[in-house]
N, C-alpha and C positions, 0 to 999 in steps of 0.2 A: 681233801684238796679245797683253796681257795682261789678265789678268780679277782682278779682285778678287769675291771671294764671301761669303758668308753662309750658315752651316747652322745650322736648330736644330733642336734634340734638345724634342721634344715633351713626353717625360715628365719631366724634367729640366729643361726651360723655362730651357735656356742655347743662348748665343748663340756661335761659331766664326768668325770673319773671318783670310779666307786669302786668297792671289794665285796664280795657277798660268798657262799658259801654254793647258794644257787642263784645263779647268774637268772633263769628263768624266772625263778619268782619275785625275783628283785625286780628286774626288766618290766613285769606284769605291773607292777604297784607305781613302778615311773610311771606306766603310759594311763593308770588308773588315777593320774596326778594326786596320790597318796604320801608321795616323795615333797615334801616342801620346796626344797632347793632346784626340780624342776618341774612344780606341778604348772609355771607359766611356758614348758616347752609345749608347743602346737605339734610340732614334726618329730618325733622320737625317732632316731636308726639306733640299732646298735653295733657300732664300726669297728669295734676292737677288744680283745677279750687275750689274755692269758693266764695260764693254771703258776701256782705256786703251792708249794708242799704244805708250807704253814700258815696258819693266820699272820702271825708276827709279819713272815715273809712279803704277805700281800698287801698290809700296812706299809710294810716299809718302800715297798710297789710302785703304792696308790701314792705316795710323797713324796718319790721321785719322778712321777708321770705330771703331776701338779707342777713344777717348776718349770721355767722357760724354757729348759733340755728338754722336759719331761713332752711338752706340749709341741713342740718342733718335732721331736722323736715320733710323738703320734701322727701329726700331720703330713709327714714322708713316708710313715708306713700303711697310711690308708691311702694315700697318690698313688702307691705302688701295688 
């Protein structure tokens, strides 16, 4: 299995969608600002997570979570 994810950075009120294989060790290395892309997050959560069968699949995920649908899509299901 692969996971597509979602971290936000609280005080900075930005959104992170990524794919990883283990979500946990991934997660580890964002908050160990190991991660470039969000080693300026201060607040790390991680607010949204789903499995997909394949890697392809969670590629293909992680690039429809990134688009204006994708980001609306996440933001009503962590409201709810």
């Amino acid at each position: 299995m692969h996971y597509v994810y979602v971290i936000y950075d609280k005080i900075l009120m930005k959104y992170y969608v990524g794919y990883s294989k283990d979500v946990v060790a991934r997660f580890a290395e964002h908050k160990r600002g190991n991660v470039a892309t969000t080693s300026k997050f201060k607040s790390l959560e991680l607010v949204y997570m789903e499995g997909c069968i394949s890697k392809k699949d969670a590629q293909r995920r992680e690039r429809e979570l990134k688009t204006g649908f994708g980001r609306g899509y996440i933001k009503k299901r962590i409201r709810n």
